[in-house]
N, C-alpha and C positions, 0 to 999 in steps of 0.2 A: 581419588585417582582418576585421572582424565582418562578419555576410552581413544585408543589409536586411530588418528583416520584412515578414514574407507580410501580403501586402495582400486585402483582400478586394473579391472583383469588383463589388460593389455600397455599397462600407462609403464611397464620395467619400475611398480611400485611407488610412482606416484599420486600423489592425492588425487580421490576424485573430485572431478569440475575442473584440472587445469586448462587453461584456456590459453592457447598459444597465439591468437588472433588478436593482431595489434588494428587492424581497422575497424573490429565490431561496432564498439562503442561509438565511434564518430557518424558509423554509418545507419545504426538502429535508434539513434538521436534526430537521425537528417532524410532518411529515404522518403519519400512521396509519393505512394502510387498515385493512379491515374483517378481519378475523383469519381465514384460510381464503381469501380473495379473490383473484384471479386479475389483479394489475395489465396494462393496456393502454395499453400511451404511446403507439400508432400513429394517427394523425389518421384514417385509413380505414376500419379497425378498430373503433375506439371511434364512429365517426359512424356503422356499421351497427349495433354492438350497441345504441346510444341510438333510433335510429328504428326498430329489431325491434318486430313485435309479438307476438313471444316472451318477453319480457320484461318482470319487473316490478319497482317499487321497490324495493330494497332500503338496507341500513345502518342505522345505531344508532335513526334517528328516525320510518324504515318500519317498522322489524322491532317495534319499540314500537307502534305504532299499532294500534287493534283494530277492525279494517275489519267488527266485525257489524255497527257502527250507522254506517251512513256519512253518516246528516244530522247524524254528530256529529265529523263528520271533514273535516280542508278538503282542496280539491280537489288538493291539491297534493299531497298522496300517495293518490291514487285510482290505479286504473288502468280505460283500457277502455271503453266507452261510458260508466258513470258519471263517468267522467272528463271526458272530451267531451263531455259536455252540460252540465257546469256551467261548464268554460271556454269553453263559446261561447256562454252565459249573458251572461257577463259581458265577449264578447272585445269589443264597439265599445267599451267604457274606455279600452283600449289602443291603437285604430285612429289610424293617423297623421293624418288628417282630427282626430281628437276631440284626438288631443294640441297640435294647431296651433289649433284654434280654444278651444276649453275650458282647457286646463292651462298652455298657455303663458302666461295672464293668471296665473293663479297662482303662475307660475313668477316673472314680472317682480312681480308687489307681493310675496311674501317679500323678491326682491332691494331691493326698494325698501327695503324696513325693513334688509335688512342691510347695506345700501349706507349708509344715515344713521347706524346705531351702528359703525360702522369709520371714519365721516369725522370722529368724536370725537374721534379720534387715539390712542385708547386700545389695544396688545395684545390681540386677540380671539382665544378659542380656536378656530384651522380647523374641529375634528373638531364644534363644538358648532353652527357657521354652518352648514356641511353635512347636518348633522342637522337642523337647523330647513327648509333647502328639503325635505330626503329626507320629514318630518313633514307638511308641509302640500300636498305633491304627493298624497302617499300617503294623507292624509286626506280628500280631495276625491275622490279613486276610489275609497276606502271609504265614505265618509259619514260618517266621524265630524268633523262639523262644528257641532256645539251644544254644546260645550265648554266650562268660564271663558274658555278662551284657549289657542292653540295652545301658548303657548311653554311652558305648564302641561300642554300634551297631551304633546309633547316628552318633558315630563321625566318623567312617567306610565309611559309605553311602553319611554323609555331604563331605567326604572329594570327595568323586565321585561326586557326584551332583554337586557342588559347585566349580567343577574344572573347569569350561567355565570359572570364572573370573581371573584365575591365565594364560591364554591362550593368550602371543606376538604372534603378526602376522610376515610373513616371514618362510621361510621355516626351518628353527634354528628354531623356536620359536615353528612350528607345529611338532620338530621331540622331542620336550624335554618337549610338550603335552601329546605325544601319551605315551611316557617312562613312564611319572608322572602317568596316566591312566591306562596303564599294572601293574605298584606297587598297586596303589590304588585299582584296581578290582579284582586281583591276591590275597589281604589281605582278601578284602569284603569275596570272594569265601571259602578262606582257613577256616577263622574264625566262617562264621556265616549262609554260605550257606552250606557248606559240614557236620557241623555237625546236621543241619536243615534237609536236605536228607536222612541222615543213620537213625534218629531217625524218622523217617515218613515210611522208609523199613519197617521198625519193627512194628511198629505200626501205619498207615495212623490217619489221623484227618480231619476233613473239612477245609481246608485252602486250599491257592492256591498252594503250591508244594506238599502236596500229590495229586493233582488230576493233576499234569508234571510227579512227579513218575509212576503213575498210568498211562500215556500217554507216558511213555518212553522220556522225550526229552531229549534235547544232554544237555550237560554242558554248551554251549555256550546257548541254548533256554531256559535253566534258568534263565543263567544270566542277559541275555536280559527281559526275564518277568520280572524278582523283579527288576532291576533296572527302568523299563518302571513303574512300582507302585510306585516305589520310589518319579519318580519324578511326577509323578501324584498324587499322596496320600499324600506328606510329604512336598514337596518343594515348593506347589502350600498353601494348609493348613497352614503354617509357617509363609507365607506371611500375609493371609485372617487376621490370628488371631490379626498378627500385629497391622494390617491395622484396622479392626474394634476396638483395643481396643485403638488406636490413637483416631479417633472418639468418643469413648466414652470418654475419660479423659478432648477431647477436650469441650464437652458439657457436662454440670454437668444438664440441662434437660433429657437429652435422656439418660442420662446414670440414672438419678431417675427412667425417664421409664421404661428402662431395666431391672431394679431392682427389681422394684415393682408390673413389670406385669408376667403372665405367660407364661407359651413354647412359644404359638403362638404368642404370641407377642413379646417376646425376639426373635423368627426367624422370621416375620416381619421388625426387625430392623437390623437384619442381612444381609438378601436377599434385603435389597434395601440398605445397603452400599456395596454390593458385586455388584451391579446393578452400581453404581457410581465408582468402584472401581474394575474391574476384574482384577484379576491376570492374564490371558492369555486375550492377544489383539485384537488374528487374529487368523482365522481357514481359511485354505487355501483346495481348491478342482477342480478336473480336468474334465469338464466333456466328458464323453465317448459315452454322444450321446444326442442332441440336445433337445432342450425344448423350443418349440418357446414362446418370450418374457422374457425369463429367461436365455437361454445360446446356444453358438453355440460349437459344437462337436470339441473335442480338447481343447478350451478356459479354461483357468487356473481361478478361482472366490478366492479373498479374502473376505470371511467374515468379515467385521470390527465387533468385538465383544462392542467395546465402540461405534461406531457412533449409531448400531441397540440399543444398551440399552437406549440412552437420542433421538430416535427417537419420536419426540411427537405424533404420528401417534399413538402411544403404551403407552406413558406414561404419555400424556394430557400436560397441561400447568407446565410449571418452571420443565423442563425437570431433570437440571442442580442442583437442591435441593433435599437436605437428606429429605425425608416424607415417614413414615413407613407405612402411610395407601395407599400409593398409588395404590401398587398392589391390594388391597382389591377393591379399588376404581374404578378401569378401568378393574380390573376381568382379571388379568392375573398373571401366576404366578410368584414370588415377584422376581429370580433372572436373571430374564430375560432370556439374550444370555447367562448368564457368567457361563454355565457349558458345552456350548454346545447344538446340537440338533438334532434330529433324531439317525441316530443306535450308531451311537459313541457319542452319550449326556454322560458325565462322568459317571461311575457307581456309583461313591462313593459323588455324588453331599451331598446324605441324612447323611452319615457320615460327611464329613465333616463339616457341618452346626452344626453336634450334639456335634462334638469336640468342636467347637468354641462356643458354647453355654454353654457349662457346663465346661470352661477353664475360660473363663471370669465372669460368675457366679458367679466361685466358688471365684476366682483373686478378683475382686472387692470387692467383701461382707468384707474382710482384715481389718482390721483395720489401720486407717492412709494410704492405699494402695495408692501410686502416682507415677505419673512419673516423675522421674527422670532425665533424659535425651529425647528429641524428636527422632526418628531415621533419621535417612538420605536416602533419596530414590535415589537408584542410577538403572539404564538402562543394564538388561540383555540381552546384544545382539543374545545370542544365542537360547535364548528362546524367544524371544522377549516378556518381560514383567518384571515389576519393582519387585527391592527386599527393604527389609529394615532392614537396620542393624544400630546397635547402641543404639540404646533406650533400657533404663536401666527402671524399676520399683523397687521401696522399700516398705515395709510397718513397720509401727510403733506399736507396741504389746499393748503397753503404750495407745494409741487412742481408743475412741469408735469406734466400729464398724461402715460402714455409715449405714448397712442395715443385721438385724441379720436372 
């Protein structure tokens, strides 16, 4: 007679080890740390080496950076008071007051328009719908808003961002990189940064290139900031949205839940598939002077952002399962490591969550809304962290709504 399996105390009697993490595998096949690096999967560990202020940037896109000219550098790899003065420059953009009163109209007319082109009945690319909110959120806290048109700003910025995967190795390959690069940031510039500039002269607004205007930087420490937002705010977001409404299609429970419960609950289910699921895998840091039991001076530390998340030290029993009370449960907050921690914790952690919360929302409540297609998760090397592309959604006008 077989012996029943082991149940897990919190799993509502399912097997232990389920694992509701659909990117692990691609990602614990593909991650890379920093070569010499000192990995830390311990949630305690990695949350004092991130808040040290022993500690400074490191990894492929710090260690590149050439911190003489720092009005030519975006704040996001500073360290230190120049750090802190430019993030609290620009920190009421992020303030939960500005995103409820400012960004969430913005949030509701993208949906507006992508609510009318899905009710066409026509297969829509996810990753393309997700990028158009993550685009006009993130362009309204940049300023770049005197554009042809967002969904031309969109395709500007994806085509920068998204140039890591069109990147052959060899030196051929790295010279007709950099060419594609210089066109692609050369158009961004012409089209949708220069005319963002002259109209902030004339008139500043609270966004983040009136207050570079206002700081005089160079053309280059522009570019470099909206680009560094870009892929912070738009390329990380695009993914999330994905990735959580994967989840929910996949479960027709959690997705009633999501439906039927309020904010806090719909960002409860949010923040712990972001918990199972971060878009960024590894935060890398160098430290510059010792901390006994935690680092020795010089030594390079990868944070693992997935091992600290399904640390059970932090997350109790059945690590490796989707449970939206969990945070609630063990009293910590719901998306773990996956935005970051101490000075450079993302700033736009609280946007983000409120895009993805009022995209899918609005997405689901559709009538007949389904997917269409799964996407495919493929390995950004350069970033080191997964994207997905392919998954299509439709919806049916003809169908009851599931939830009015």
């Amino acid at each position: 007679m077989n012996a029943e399996p082991a149940k897990c105390p919190y799993g509502h009697g399912q097997k232990l080890g389920r694992d509701d993490r659909k990117s692990a595998r691609l990602a614990e096949a593909n991650i890379t740390p920093q070569p010499g690096s000192r990995v830390v999967g311990d949630f305690a560990i990695g949350r004092e080496v991130l808040r040290s202020a022993k500690v400074r940037q490191a990894g492929a896109h710090a260690d590149d950076t050439d911190l003489s000219r720092p009005d030519e550098v975006s704040f996001f790899f500073l360290d230190g008071d120049l750090h802190r003065k430019r993030r609290a420059a620009v920190a009421g953009l992020f303030a939960p007051k500005t995103i409820v009163t400012r960004h969430h109209a913005v949030m509701h007319r993208t949906m507006d328009e992508l609510v009318a082109r899905l009710q066409e009945g026509k297969p829509l690319p996810l990753d393309e719908l997700s990028f158009q909110m993550a685009v006009d959120v993130t362009a309204e806290i940049v300023g770049l808003t005197d554009s042809d048109s967002n969904r031309n700003l969109a395709r500007r910025i994806k085509s920068v961002l998204d140039s890591s995967l069109d990147r052959k190795p060899g030196r051929i390959g790295n010279m007709i990189f950099a060419a594609k690069m210089l066109l692609r940031v050369g158009r961004f510039y012409r089209k949708d940064l220069v005319p963002a500039i002259a109209a902030r002269r004339k008139e500043p607004r609270d966004d983040v290139i009136s207050f570079m205007v206002g700081e005089n930087y160079s053309r280059k420490g522009m570019i470099m900031e909206c680009l560094s937002y870009g892929g912070a705010g738009m390329m990380t977001t695009r993914e999330f949205i994905v990735m959580a409404a994967w989840h929910l299609f996949d479960n027709p429970d959690l997705r009633t839940r999501y439906l039927t419960g309020g904010e806090a609950d719909q960002s409860a289910i949010l923040e712990e598939i972001l918990r199972l699921e971060p878009v960024a895998s590894m935060l890398h840091r160098r430290a510059v002077e010792p901390q006994p039991g935690v680092m020795e001076e010089g030594e390079v530390l990868c944070v693992s952002i997935r091992e600290a998340n399904v640390d059970e030290a932090i997350t109790g029993p059945c690590p490796f399962e989707l449970d939206p009370d969990r945070a609630k449960r063990m009293k910590v907050a719901g998306p773990y490591m996956s935005f970051g921690d101490g000075p450079h914790r993302c700033p736009g952690a609280q946007v983000a969550l409120h895009e993805t919360r009022i995209f899918l929302d609005r997405m689901l409540r559709l009538p007949g809304i389904r997917l269409v297609s799964e996407p495919k998760i493929i390995w950004n090397s350069m970033i080191q962290g997964y994207e997905l592309r392919g998954a299509l959604v439709a919806c049916d006008p003809a169908c009851p709504s599931w939830y009015a």
